[in-house]
N, C-alpha and C positions, 0 to 999 in steps of 0.2 A: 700602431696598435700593438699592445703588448700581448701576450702568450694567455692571458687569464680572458681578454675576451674575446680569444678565437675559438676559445671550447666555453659556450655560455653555460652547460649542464655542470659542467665541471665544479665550479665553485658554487652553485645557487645554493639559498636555504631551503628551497624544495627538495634536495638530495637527501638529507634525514630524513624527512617524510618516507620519501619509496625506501629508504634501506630499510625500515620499519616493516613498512609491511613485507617488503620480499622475504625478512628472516622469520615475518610469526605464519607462514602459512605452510603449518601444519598439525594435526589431530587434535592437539591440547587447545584448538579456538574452537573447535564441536564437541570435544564429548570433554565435561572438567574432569577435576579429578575426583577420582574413585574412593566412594566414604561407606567403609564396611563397620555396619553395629546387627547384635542381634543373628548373627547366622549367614548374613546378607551382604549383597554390595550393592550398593546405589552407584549409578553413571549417568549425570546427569547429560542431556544432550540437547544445545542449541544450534539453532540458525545464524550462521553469519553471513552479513552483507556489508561488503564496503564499494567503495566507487572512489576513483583519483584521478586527477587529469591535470594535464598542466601543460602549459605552452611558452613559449618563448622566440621572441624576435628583433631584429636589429635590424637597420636599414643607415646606410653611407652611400652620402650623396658630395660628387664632385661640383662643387663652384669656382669658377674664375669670377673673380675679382675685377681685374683687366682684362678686357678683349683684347685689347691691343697687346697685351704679354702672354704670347702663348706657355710659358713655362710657370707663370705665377698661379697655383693651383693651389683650395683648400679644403680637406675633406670636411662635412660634418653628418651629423647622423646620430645616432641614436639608439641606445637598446633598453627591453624591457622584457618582463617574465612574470608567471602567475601560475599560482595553480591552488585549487580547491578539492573535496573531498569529503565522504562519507562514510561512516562505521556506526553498523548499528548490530545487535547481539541480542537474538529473541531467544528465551527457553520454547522449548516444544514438546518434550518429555523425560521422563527415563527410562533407564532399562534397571530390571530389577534381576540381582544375580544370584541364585541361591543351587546349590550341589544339586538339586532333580532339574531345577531348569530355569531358564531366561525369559522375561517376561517383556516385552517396550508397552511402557504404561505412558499414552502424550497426554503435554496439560490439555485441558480444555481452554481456549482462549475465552478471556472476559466479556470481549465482544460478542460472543454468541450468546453466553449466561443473558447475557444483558438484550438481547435483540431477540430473544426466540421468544419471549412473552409479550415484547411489544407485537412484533409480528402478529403472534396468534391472536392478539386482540384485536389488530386494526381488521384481520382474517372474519374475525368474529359480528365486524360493527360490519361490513362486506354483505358477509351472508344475511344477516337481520333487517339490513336496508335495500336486500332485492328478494326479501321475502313477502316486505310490506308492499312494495313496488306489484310484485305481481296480484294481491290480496285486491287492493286497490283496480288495478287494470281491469279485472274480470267485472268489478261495479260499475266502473267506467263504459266497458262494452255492451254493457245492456243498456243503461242507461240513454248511447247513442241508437241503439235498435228501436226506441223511440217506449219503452216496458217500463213505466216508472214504476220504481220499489218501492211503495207506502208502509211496508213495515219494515223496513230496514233496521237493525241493528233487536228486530224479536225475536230473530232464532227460525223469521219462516223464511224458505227456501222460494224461488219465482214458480215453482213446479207447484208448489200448494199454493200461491195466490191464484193460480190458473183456472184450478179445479174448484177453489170454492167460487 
């Protein structure tokens, strides 16, 4: 075995990978750069997330050849390495910079523009469909009390079929 594959990290192409990330982590991957118009300074400010992983393994395995020869020995085996990885980079806000004072103004995510009126409507069709539900029920429970309703839908109340 030669000197390159007793340190497997050493030479892999996964090595660029991590020197990557270990040299960009710091403040210029959250806040960009600083864009003054107008009086002001904008600083933008995002989310980062990344995720890396990587593994690597070898395995050498002795076979004789000959039983009968105890000294005739031959190695084989095997090596192998992987690795994978995630980068992803969300805006979230800014900060607004002006001589009286700093402001953090976040975006509002799409996702909510977009879910807050489905919401209220499904909210909506919710409430209307256990409004009718009870409207219904209280017809229902007389009906079972054995009080048939003959004017149903005229506007008279069982209290006034009673009486007349």
């Amino acid at each position: 075995m030669d000197e390159k594959e007793m340190i497997p990290f050493q030479s892999s192409p996964v090595r660029p990978i991590f020197e990557k990330f270990s040299s960009a982590r710091d403040v210029s991957l959250v806040y960009g750069d600083p864009i003054e118009m107008q009086g002001r300074t904008i600083i933008p400010v995002a989310r980062i997330r990344y995720s890396v992983g990587a593994g690597a393994g070898g395995g050498y395995e002795r076979e004789d050849k000959d039983s009968e020869s105890p000294g005739f020995e031959e190695f084989e085996g095997g090596h192998g390495e992987g690795a994978g990885g995630s980068f992803s980079v969300k805006p979230v806000g800014i900060y607004d910079v002006t001589a009286e004072k700093t402001i953090y103004r976040p975006i509002v995510p799409i996702e909510l523009i977009v879910m807050l009126p489905l919401m209220m409507t499904g909210l909506g069709f919710l409430m209307a469909s256990s409004q009718n539900k009870s409207k219904g029920g209280k017809h229902k429970k007389r009906m079972q009390a054995g009080k048939r309703c003959e004017k149903k839908g005229k506007g008279k109340k069982m209290k006034d079929m009673h009486s007349g």
